[in-house]
N, C-alpha and C positions, 0 to 999 in steps of 0.2 A: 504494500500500500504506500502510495506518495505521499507525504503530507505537505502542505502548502505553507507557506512560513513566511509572515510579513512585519516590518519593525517598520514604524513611523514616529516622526520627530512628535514631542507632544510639548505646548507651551507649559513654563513651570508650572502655571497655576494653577495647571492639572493635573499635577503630579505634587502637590506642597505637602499632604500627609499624607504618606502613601496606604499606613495602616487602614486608615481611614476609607479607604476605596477596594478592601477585601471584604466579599460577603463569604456566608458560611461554606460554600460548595468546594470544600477541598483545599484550604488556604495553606497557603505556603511565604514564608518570611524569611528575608535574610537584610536584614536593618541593623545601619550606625549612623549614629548623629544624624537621620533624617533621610540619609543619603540609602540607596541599596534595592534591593529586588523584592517586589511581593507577586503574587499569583495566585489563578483559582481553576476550578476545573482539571480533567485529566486528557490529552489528548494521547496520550502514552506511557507507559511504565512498567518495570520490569522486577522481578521479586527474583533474590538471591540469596545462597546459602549456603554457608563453608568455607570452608578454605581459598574457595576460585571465586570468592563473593564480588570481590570486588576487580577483576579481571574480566567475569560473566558478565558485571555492569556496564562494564568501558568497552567490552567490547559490542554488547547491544546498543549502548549510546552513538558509537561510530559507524554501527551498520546502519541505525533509524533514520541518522540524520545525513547518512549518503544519498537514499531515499527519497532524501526531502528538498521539496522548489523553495527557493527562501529568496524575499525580496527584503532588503537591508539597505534604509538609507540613511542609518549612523553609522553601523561601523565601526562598534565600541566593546572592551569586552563585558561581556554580559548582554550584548543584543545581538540577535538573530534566535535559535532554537540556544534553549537554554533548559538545562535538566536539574533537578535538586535534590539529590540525595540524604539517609540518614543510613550508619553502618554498624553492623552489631560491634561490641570490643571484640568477641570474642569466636573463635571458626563456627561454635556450635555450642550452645543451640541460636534459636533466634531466626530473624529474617530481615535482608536487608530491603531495601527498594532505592528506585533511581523512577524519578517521574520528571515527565514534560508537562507544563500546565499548559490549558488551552488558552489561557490569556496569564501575560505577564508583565506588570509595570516597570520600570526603573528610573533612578536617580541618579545622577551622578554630578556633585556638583552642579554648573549651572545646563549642563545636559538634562532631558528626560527624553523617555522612549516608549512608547506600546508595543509589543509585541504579539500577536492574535497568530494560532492555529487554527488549520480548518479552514472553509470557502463562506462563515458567517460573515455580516456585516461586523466593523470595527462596536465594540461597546461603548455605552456611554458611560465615562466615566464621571459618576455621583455618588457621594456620601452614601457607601453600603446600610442599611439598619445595624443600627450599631449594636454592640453585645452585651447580653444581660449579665451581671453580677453573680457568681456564685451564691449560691443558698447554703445556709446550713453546714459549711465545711468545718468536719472534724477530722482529727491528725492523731492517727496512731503509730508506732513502733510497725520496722518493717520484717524482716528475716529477724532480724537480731535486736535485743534491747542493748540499753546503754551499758549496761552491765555485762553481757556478753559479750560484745563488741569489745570493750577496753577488754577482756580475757583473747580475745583472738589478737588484737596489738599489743599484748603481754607474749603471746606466743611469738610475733612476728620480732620483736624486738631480742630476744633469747636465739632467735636463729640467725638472725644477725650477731648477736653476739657472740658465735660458734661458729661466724666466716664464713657461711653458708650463704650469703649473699650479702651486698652492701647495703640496699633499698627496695624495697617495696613499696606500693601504693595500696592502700586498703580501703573500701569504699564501705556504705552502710546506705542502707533507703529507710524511707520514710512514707506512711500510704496517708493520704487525704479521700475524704471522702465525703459526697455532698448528698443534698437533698434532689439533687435534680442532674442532666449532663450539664456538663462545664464547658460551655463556649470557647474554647481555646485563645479566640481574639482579646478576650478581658484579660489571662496576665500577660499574654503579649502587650498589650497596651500599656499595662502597668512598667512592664520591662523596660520597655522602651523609653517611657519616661523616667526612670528610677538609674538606670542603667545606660545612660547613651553615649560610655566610652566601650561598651558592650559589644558582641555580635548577636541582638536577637533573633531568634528562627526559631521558626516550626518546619516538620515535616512529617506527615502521615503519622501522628500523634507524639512526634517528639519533639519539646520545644525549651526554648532555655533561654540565658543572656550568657554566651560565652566570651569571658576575657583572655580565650588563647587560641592565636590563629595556627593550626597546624601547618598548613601552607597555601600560601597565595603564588600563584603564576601568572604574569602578565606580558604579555610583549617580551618573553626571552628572562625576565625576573625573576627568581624566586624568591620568597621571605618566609619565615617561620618564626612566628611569635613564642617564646620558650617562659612559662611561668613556672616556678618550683621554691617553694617559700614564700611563708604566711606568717600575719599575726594579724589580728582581730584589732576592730578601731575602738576607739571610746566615743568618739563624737565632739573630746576636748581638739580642737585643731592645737595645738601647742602640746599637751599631752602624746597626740597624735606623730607630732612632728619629733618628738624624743622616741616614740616606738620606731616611727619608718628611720632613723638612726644605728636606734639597735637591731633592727633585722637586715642593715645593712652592715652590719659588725658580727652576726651570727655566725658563730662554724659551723653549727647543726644547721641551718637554713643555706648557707652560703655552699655547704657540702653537695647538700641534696640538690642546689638549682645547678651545681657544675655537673653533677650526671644525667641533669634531662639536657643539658645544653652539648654534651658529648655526643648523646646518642643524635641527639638531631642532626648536630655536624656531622658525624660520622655518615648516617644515612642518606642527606643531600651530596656528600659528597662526589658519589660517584656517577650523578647528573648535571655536574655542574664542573664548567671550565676554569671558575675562580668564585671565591667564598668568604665573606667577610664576619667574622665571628670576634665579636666584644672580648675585651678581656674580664672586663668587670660588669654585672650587670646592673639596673636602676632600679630602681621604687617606685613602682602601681600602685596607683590611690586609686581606690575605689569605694563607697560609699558604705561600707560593711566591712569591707578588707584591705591589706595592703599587701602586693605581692612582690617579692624578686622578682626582673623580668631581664630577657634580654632577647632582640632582634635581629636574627642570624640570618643574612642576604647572601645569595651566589647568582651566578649568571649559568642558566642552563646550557649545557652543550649539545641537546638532541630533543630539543622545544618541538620540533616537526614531526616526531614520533612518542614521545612521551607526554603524558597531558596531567592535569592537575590532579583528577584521580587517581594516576598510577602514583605519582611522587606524593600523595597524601597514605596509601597504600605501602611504599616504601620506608615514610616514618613512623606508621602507626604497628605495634603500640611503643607511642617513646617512653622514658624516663620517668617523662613526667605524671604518667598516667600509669605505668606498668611495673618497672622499678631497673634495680640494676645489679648484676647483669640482667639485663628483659627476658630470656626463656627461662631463669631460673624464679623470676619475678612470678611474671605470670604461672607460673605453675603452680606456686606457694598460693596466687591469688586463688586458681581452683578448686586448691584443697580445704583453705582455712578460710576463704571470708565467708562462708557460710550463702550466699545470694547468688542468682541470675543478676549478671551487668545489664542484658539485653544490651539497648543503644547506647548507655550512660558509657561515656568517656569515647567512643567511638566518633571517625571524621562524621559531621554533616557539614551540609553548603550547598553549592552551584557550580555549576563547567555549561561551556559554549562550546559552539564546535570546533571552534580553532585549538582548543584543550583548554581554554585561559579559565581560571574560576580560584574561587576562595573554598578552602577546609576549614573548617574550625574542630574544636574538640565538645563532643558533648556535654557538656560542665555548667555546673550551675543548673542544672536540667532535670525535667520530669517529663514522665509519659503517661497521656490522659488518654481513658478511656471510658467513655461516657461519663457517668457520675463519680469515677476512680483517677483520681490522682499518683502516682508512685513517683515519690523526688528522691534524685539521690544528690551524695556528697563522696568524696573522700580524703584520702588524705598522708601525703608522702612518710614513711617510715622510714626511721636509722636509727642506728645503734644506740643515741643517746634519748629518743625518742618516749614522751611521757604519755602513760596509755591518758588520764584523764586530758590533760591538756589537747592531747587529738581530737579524744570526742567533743572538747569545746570550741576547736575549730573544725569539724563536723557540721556542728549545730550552726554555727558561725555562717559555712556554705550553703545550709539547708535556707537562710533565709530570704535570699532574691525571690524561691519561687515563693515560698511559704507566702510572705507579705502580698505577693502578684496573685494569690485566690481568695486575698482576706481582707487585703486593700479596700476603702471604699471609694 
């Protein structure tokens, strides 16, 4: 089947909020600062699973849109056919998907664009009915209580301390649960607003604000956003400014953010002709947390065969999510954290068909399904690592979405 693909220029003013112009039929988000991609409808999509999950997607996304007549008068990346994925963490169990919406908005700076599939007339773009309030949302314990949990980061910490690995990431959920389904658009909204040094997205019920971009490719660029070390804010900004201090003085924090910053480099490396990697990294303010961060850039050597998926594919699972060394990480995650990850910490985002698109890491994030809520958190383990103190920044994570179904 062909499909027919058209992108046309649209004035800002039609594009100024773009949440704003998703109705309920299958929305899809990838928003910062205002700027980014939303969509609705399905004109395509592909369900994946295992080990070739994300191989099986990229290769039906290349086949679909060889297929496809595409009239393009931006030009930009993220305009023409554009797909949005969400990825399990983990080979198995779980199910991924890669979808094409049949209508797609974008921003970009002082650019905007329509995108429409299919031989419909262009839509008009109007203030969707906007999305009702959760009802009645109550929060219980998910897999594991708090008490359990600190005993599985007691375990993880003793095996570390017995060299059996440097780090691990150990995650924990949390179930919400309402009187009625949950609109997905309502914490989007809140996210957005709460969150807009964020990446928020939804996709086929996974959505979040994440503050770490696993890899962006653009025109030949790559970058990888690398967050690994936390501390929780007071809300004193002077208070504040002596914490984001001392976790920039951390060995325990400053340890852990150089093995997710390795494993990244390590893994763009061998797509990339030249690589620019910080020596030191900076302090993430964000509005709940403060994180180590650091933005690792190379110039791709084989842009015309490899696409953002593959090289999202490549770094996932990093460091920062997995631990270190990563198969010996992840394994320890199978055994002992007691939970299905499903999507949580897993790439979601967008790609075009020239491969160009944004990864982010699932984080910060929850998965809704009708009146069920599941958020998760996690949170990096080492040697000197204090099981209470984790679960307080646990809880600390659990709050972007928490506040986004409770908000009024």
């Amino acid at each position: 089947m062909t499909l027919t693909v058209r992108t046309t220029r649209l004035d800002l003013a039609e594009a100024t909020r773009l949440l704003d112009l998703v109705p309920a039929d299958r929305p899809v988000t990838w928003l910062r600062r205002g700027d980014g991609l939303v969509g609705w409808g399905v004109a395509a999509e592909v369900r994946t699973h295992g080990a070739t999950r994300f191989a099986d997607a990229d290769k039906w996304w290349r086949e679909t849109t060889a297929r496809a007549s595409v009239t393009d008068e931006v030009n930009e990346p993220g305009t023409g056919p554009v797909a949005f994925g969400t990825f399990t963490f983990a080979d198995e169990p779980g199910e991924s998907v890669l979808v094409m919406p049949r209508v797609v908005v974008g921003r970009r700076g002082d650019i905007a664009w329509l995108t429409v599939v299919g031989d419909e007339a262009d839509p008009a773009l109007d203030p969707a009915p906007a999305a009702a309030a959760p009802v009645g949302v109550s929060f219980a314990d998910g897999a594991l209580n708090g008490e359990q949990w600190m005993s599985v980061v007691a375990d993880a910490v003793a095996r570390i301390s017995r060299s059996e690995l440097e780090k691990v990431v150990l995650a924990r959920d949390l179930v919400a649960t309402a009187d009625e389904p949950i609109d997905v658009r309502w914490p989007l909204g809140r996210l957005t607003e709460t969150y807009p040094m964020c990446w928020t997205f939804h996709v086929d019920g996974m959505f979040g604000a994440t503050p770490e971009m696993l890899v962006r490719r653009e025109r030949g660029l790559v970058t990888s956003r690398v967050l690994a070390g936390t501390i929780r804010r007071t809300g004193d900004d002077e208070r504040d400014l002596a914490l984001a201090a001392t976790l920039a003085r951390s060995s325990k924090d400053l340890e852990e953010h150089e093995y997710a910053v390795r494993s990244v480099a390590d893994a763009l490396e061998p797509h990339c002709s030249s690589m620019n990697v910080p020596e030191a990294p900076f302090v993430l303010h964000l509005p709940n947390v403060m994180h180590l961060a650091t933005d690792v850039a190379g110039v791709v050597h084989d842009s015309a065969t490899v696409s953002s998926l593959q090289l999202a594919e490549a770094l996932h699972p990093s460091a920062a999510v997995g631990g270190t060394p990563t198969p010996v990480a992840t394994a320890l995650i199978a055994e002992i954290e007691g939970m299905d990850r499903d999507r949580y910490a897993g790439p979601v985002g967008w790609m075009d068909t020239s491969g160009d698109g944004e990864w982010g890491i699932a984080l910060r994030s929850a998965r809704v399904d009708g009146s069920t809520v599941r958020l998760f958190a996690g949170c990096g383990i080492v040697a000197d690592s204090d099981p209470e103190a984790e679960l307080a920044e646990a809880q600390a994570k659990f709050v972007p979405v928490r506040d986004a179904l409770t908000a009024g």
